[in-house]
MDTraj code that builds the backbone (N, CA, C; nanometers):
import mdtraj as md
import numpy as np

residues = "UNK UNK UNK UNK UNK UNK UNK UNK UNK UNK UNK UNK UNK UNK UNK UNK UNK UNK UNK UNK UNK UNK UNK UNK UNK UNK UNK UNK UNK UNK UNK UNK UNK UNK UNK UNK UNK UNK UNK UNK UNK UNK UNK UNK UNK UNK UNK UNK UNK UNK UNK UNK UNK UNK UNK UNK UNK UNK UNK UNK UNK UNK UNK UNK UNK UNK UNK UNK UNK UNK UNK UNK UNK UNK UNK UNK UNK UNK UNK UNK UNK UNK UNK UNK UNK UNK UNK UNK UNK UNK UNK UNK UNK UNK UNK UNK UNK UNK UNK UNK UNK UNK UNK UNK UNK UNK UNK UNK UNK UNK UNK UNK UNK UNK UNK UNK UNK UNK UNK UNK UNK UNK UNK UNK UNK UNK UNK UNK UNK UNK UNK UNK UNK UNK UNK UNK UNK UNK UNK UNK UNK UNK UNK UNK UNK UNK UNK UNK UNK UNK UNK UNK UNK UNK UNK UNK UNK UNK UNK UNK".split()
xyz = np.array([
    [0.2015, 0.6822, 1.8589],
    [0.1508, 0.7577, 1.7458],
    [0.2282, 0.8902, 1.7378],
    [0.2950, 0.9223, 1.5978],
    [0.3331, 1.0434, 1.5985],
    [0.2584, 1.2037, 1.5824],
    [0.3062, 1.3059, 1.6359],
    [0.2041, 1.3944, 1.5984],
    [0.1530, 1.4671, 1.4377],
    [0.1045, 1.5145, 1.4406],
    [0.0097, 1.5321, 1.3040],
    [0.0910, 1.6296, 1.2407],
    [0.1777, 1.5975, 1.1297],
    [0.2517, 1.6651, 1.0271],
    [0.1813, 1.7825, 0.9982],
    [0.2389, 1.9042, 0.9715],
    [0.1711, 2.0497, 0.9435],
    [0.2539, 2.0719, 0.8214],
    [0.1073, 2.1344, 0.7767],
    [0.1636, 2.1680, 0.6195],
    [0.2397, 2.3159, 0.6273],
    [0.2653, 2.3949, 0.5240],
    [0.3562, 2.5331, 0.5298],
    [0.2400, 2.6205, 0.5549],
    [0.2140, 2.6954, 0.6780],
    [0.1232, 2.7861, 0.6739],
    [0.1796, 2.9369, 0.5265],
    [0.2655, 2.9304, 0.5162],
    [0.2908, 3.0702, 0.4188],
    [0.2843, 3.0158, 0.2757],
    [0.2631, 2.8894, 0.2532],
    [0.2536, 2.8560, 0.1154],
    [0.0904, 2.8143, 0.0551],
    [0.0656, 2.8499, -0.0631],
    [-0.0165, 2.8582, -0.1211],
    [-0.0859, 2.7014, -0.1454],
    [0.0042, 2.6462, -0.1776],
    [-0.0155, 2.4616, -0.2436],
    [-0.0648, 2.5250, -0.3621],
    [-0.1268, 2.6441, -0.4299],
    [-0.1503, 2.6521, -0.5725],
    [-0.0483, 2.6668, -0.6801],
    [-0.0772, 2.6028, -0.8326],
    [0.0137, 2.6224, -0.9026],
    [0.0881, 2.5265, -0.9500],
    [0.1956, 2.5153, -1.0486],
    [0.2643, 2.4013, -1.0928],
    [0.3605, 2.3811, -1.0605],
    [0.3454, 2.3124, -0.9036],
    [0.4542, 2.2911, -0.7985],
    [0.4681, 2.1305, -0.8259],
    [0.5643, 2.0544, -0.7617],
    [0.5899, 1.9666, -0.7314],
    [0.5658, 1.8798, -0.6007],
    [0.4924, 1.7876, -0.5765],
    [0.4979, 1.7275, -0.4215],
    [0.5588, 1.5672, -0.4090],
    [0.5843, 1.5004, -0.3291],
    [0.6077, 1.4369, -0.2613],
    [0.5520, 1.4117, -0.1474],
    [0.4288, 1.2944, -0.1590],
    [0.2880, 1.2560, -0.1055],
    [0.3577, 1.0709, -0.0577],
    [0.3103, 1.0922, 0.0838],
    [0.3298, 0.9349, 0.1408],
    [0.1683, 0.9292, 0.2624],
    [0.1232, 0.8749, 0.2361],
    [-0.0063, 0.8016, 0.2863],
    [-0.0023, 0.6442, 0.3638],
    [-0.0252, 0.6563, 0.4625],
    [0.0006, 0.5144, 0.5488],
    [-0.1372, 0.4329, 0.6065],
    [-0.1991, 0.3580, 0.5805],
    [-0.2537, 0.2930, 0.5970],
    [-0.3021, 0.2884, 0.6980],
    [-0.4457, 0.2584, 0.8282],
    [-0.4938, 0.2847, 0.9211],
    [-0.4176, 0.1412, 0.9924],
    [-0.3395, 0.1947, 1.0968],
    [-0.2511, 0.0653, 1.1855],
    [-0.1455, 0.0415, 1.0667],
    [-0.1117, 0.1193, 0.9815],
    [-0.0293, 0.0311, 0.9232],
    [-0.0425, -0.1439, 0.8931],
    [-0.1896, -0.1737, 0.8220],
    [-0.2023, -0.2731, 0.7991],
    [-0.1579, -0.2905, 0.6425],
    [-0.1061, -0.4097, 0.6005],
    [-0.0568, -0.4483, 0.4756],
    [-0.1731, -0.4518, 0.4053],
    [-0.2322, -0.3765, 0.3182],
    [-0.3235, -0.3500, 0.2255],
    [-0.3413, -0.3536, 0.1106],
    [-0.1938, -0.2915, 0.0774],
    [-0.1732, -0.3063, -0.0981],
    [-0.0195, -0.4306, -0.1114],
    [-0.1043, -0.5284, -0.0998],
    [-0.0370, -0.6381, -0.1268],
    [-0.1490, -0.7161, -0.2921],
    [-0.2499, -0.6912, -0.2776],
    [-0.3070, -0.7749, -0.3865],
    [-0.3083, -0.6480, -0.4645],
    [-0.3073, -0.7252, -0.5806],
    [-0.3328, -0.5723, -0.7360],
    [-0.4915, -0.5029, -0.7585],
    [-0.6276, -0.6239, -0.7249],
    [-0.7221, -0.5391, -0.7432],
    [-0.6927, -0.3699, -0.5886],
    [-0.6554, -0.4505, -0.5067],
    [-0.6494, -0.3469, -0.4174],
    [-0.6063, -0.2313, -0.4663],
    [-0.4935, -0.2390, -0.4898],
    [-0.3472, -0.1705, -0.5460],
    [-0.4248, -0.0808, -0.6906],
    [-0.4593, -0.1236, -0.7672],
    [-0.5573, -0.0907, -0.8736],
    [-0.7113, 0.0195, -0.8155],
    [-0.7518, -0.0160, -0.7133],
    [-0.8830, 0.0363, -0.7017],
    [-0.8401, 0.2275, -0.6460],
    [-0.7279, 0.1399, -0.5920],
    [-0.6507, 0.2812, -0.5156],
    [-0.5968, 0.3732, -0.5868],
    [-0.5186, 0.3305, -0.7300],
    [-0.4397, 0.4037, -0.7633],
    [-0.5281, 0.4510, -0.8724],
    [-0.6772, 0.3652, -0.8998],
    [-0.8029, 0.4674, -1.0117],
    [-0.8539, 0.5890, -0.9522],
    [-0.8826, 0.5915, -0.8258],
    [-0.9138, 0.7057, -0.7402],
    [-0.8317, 0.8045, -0.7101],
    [-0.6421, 0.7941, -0.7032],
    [-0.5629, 0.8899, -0.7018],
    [-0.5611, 0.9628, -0.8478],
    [-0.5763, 0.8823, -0.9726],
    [-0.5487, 0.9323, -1.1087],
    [-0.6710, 1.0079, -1.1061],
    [-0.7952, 0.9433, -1.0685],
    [-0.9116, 1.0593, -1.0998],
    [-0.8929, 1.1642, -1.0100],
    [-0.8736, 1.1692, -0.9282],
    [-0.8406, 1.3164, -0.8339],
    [-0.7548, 1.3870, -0.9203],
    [-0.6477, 1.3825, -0.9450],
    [-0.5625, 1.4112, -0.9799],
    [-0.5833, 1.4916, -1.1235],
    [-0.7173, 1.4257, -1.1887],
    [-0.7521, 1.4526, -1.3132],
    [-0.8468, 1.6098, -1.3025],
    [-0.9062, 1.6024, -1.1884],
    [-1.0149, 1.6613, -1.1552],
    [-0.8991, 1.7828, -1.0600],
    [-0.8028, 1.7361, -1.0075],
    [-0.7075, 1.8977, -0.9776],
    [-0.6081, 1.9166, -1.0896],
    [-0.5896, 1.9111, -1.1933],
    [-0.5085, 1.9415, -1.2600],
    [-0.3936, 1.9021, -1.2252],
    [-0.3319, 1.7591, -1.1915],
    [-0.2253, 1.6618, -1.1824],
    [-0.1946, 1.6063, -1.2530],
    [-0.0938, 1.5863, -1.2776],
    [-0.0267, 1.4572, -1.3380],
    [0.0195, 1.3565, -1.2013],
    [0.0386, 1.2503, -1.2209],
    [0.1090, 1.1767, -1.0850],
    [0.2485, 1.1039, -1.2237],
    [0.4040, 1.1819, -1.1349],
    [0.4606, 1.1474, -1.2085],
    [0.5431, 0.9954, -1.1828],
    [0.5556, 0.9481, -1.0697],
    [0.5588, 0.7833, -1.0422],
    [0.4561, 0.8021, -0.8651],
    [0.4866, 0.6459, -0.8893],
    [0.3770, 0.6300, -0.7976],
    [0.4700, 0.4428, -0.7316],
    [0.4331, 0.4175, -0.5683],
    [0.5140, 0.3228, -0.5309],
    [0.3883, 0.2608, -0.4383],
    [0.3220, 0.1970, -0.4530],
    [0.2417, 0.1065, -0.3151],
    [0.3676, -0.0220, -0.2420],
    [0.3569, 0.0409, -0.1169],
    [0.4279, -0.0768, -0.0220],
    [0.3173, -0.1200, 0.0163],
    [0.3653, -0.2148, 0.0861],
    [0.2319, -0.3072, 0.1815],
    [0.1319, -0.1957, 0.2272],
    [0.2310, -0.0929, 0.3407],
    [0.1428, -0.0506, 0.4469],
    [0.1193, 0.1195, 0.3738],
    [0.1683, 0.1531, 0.2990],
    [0.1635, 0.2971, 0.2540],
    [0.2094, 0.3095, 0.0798],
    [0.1393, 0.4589, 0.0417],
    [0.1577, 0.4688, -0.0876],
    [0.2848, 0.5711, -0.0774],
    [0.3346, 0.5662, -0.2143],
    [0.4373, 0.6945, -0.2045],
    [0.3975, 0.7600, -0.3323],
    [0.3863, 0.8993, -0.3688],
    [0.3431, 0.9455, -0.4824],
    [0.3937, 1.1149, -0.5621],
    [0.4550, 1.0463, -0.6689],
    [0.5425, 1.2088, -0.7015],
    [0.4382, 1.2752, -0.8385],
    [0.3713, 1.3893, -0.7278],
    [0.2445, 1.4618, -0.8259],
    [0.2988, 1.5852, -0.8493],
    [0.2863, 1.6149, -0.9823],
    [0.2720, 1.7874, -1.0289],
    [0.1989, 1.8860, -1.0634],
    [0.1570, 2.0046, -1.0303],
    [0.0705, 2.0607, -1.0964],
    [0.0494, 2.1137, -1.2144],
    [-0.0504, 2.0971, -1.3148],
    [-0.0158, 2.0741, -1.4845],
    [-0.0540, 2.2601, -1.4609],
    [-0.1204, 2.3297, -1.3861],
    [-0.1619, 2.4718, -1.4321],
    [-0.1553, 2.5461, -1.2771],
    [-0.1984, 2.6643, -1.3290],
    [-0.2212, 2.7540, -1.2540],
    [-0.2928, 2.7127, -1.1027],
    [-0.3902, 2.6950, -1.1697],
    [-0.4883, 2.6313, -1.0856],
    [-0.5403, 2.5037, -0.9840],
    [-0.4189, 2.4498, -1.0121],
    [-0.3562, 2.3022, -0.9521],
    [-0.3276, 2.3580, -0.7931],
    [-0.4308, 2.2985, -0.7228],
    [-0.4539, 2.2487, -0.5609],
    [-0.3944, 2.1445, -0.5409],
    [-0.2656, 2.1788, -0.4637],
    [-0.2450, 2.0483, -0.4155],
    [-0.2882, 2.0279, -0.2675],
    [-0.3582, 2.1337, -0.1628],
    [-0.4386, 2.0378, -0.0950],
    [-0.5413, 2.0153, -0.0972],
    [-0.6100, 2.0171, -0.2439],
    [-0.7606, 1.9690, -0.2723],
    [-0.7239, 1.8317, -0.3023],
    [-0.5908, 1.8265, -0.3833],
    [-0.5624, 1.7002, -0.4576],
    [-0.5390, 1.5895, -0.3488],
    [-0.4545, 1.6066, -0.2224],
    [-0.4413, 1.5034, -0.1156],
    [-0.5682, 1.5298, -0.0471],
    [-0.6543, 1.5864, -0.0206],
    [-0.7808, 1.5720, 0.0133],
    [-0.8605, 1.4445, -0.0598],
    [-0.8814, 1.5297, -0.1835],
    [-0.9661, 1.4432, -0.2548],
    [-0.9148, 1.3046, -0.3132],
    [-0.7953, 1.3031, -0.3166],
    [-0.7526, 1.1548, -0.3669],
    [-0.7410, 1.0661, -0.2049],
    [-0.7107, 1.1444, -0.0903],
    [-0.7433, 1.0343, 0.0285],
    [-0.8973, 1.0261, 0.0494],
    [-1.0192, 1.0865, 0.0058],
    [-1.1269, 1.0831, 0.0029],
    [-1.1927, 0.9570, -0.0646],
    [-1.1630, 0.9663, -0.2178],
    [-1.2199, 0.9294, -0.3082],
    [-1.1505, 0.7414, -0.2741],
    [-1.0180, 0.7444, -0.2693],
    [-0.9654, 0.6315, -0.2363],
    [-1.0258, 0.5409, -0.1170],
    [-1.0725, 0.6071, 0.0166],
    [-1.0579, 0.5925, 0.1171],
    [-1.2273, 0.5624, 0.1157],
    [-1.2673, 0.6159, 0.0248],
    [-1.4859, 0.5646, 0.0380],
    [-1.4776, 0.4279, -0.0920],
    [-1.4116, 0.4893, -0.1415],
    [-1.3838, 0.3196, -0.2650],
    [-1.3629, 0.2030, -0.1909],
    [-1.2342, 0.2420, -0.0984],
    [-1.1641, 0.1083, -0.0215],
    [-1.3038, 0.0476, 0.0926],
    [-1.3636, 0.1415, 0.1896],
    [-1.4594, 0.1246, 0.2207],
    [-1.5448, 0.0332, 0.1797],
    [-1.5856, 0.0655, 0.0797],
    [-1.7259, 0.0648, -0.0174],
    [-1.6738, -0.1018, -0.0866],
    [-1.5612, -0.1201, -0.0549],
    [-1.5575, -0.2541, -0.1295],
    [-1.4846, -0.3833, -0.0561],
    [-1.4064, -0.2920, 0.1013],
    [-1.3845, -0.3989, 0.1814],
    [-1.4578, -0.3883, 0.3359],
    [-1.5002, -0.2763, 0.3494],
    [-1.5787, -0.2654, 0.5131],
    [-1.4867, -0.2111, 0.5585],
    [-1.3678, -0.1691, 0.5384],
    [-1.2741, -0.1397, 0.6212],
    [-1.2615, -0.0386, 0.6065],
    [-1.1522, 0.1018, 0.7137],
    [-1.0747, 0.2442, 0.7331],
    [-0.9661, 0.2008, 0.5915],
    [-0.9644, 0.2622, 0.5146],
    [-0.8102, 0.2293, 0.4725],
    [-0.7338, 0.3594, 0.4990],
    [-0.7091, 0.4877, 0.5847],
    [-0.6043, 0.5628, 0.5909],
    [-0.5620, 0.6319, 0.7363],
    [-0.4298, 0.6112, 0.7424],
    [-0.4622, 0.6895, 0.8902],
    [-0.4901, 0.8717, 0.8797],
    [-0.5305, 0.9226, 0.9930],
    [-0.6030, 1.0411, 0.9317],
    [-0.4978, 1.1477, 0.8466],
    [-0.3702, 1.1523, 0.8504],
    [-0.3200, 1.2583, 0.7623],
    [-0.2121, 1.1763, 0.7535],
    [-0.1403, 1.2399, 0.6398],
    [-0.0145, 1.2129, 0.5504],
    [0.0823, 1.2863, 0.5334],
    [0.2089, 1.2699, 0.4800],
    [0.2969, 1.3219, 0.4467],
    [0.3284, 1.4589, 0.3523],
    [0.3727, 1.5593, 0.3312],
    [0.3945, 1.6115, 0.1707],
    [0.4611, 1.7175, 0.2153],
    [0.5488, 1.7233, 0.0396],
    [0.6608, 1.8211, 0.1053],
    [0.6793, 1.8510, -0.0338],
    [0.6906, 1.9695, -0.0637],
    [0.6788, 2.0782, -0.1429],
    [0.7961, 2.0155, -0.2261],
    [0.8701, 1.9767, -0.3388],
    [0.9970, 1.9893, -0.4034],
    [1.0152, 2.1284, -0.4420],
    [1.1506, 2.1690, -0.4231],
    [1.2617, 2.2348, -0.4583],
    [1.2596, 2.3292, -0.5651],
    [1.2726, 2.4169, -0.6500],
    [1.2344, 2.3977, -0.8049],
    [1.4039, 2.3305, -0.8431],
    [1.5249, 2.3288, -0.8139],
    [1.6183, 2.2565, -0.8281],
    [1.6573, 2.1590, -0.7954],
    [1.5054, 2.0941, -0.7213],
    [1.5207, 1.9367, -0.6745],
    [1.4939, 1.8763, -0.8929],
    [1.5527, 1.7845, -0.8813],
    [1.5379, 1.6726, -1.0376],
    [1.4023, 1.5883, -1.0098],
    [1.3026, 1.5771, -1.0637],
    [1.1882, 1.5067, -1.0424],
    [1.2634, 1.3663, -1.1156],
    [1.3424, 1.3532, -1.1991],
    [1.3668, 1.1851, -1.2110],
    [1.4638, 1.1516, -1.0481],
    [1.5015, 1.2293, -1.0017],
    [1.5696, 1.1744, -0.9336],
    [1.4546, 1.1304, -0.8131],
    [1.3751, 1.2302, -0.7433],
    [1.2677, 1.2047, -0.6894],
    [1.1779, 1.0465, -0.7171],
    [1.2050, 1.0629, -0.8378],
    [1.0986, 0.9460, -0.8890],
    [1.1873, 0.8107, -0.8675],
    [1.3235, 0.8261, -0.8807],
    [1.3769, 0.7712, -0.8813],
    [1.3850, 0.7003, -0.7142],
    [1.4241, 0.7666, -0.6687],
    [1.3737, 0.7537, -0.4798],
    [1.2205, 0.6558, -0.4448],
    [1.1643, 0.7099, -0.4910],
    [1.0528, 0.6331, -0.5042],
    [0.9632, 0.4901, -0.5357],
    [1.0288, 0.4718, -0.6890],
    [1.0325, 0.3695, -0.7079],
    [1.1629, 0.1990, -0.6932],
    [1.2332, 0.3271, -0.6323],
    [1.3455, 0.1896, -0.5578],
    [1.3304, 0.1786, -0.3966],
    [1.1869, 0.2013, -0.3483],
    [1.1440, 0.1313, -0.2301],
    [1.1494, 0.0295, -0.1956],
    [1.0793, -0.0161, -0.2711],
    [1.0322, -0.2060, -0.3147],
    [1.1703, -0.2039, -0.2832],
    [1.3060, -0.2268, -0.3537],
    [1.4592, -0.2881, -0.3317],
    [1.4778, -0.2920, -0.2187],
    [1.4868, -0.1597, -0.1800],
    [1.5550, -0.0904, -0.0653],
    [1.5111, -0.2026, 0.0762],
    [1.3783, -0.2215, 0.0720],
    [1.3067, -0.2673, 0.1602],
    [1.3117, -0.4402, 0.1696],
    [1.3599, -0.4549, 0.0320],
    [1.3984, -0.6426, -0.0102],
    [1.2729, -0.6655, -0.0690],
    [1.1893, -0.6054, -0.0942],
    [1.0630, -0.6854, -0.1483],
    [1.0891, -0.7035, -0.2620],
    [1.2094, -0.6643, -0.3507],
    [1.2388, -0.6990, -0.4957],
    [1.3868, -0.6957, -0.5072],
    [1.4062, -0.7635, -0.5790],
    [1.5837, -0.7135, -0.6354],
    [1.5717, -0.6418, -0.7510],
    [1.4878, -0.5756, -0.8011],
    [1.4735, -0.4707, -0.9282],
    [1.3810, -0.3850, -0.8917],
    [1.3842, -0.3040, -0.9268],
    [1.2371, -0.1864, -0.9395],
    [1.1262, -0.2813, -1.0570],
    [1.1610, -0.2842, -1.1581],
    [1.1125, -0.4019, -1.2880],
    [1.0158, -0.4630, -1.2418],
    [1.0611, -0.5922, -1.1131],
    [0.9692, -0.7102, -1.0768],
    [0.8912, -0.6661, -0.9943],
    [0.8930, -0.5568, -0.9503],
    [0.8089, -0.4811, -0.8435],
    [0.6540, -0.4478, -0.9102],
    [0.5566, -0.4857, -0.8562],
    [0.4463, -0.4873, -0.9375],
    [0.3375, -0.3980, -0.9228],
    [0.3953, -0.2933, -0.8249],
    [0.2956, -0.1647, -0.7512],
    [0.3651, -0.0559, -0.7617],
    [0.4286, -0.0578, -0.8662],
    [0.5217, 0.0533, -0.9116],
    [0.4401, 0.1607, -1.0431],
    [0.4662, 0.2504, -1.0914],
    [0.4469, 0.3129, -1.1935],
    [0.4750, 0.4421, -1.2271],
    [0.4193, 0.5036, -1.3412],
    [0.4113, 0.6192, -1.3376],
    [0.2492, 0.6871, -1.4207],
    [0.1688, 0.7667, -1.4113],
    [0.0448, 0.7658, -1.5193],
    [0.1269, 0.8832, -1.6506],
    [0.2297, 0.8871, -1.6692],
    [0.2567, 0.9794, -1.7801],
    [0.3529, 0.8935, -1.8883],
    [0.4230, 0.7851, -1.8193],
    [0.4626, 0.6950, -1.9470],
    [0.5005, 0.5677, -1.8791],
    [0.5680, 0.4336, -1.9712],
    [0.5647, 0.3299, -1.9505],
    [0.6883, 0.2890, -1.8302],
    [0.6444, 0.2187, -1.7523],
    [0.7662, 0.2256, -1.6431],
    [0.9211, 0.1899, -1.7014],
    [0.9136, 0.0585, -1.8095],
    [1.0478, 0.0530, -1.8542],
    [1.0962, 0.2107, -1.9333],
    [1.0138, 0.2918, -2.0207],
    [1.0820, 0.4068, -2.0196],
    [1.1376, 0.4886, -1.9358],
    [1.0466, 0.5215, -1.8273],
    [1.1236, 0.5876, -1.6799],
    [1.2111, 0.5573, -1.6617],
    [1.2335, 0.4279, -1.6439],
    [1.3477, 0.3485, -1.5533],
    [1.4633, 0.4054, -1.6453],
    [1.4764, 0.3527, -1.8096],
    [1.5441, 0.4155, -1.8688],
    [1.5734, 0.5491, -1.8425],
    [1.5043, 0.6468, -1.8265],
    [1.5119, 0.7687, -1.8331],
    [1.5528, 0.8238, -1.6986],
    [1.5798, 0.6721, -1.5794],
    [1.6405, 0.7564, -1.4514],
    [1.7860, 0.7328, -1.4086],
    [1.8301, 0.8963, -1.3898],
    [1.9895, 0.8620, -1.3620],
    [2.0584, 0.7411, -1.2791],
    [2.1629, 0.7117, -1.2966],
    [2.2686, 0.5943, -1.2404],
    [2.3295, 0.6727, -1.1088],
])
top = md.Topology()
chain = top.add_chain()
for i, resn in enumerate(residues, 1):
    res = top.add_residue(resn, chain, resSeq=i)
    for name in ("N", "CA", "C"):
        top.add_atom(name, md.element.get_by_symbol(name[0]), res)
traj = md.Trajectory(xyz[None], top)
């Protein structure tokens, strides 16, 4: 087991920052392999998200972990209320409908850049699935998305 990732003690997480959120599954068990799963999970990240002032700008379920590129729409945008409450809300859903842990206790996140490119980010993201062989397209990949527009637009809209 690795030790427990620390967030930036000198940073705020408030505001309309950018993150880069990866969440792994308790044992790394393959979880989001079926879509209601995949679906129940990713209604509970959008409502968090709604409720901190997020957008989630793509979003990647592998088997054993999510990957997720969130922004803050205002001022007032928590992003560690938002990985709180979206591993909360996700994590009593998953519960509540299989008996099971679904998260191991903390996650990933890392502040973007303001000269990091969020398509490119997104772009990183949703060519997991390839990278990993579970698809030969981002396209056929079926745990892919974004909640701000249609994935074939993204895709369009991400650099070569």
């Amino acid at each position: 087991m690795t030790n427990r990732p620390r967030r930036l003690k000198t940073f705020s997480y408030l505001g309309c920052y950018r993150y880069s959120l990866t969440f792994c599954t308790n044992f790394r068990a393959h979880l989001f392999v079926d879509a209601p799963v995949v679906q129940l999970i990713l209604s509970q990240f959008v409502r968090a998200a709604g409720e901190e002032g997020f957008s989630i700008l793509a979003y990647c379920f592998m088997p054993d972990h999510v990957h997720l590129l969130v922004q803050g729409d205002s001022e007032w945008s928590d992003g560690r209320r938002l990985i709180r409450r979206g591993k909360q809300y996700a994590g009593y859903a998953y519960s509540a409908a299989y008996g099971r842990q679904l998260w191991q206790p903390w996650g990933f996140d890392r502040v973007l850049r303001d000269e990091e490119s969020s398509l490119i980010v997104a772009r990183y993201i949703l060519e997991n699935p390839v990278r990993a062989g579970l698809a030969r397209t981002v396209a056929e990949y079926p745990f892919v998305g974004s909640q701000l527009c249609e994935l074939k637009a993204l895709l369009e809209s991400l650099p070569t």
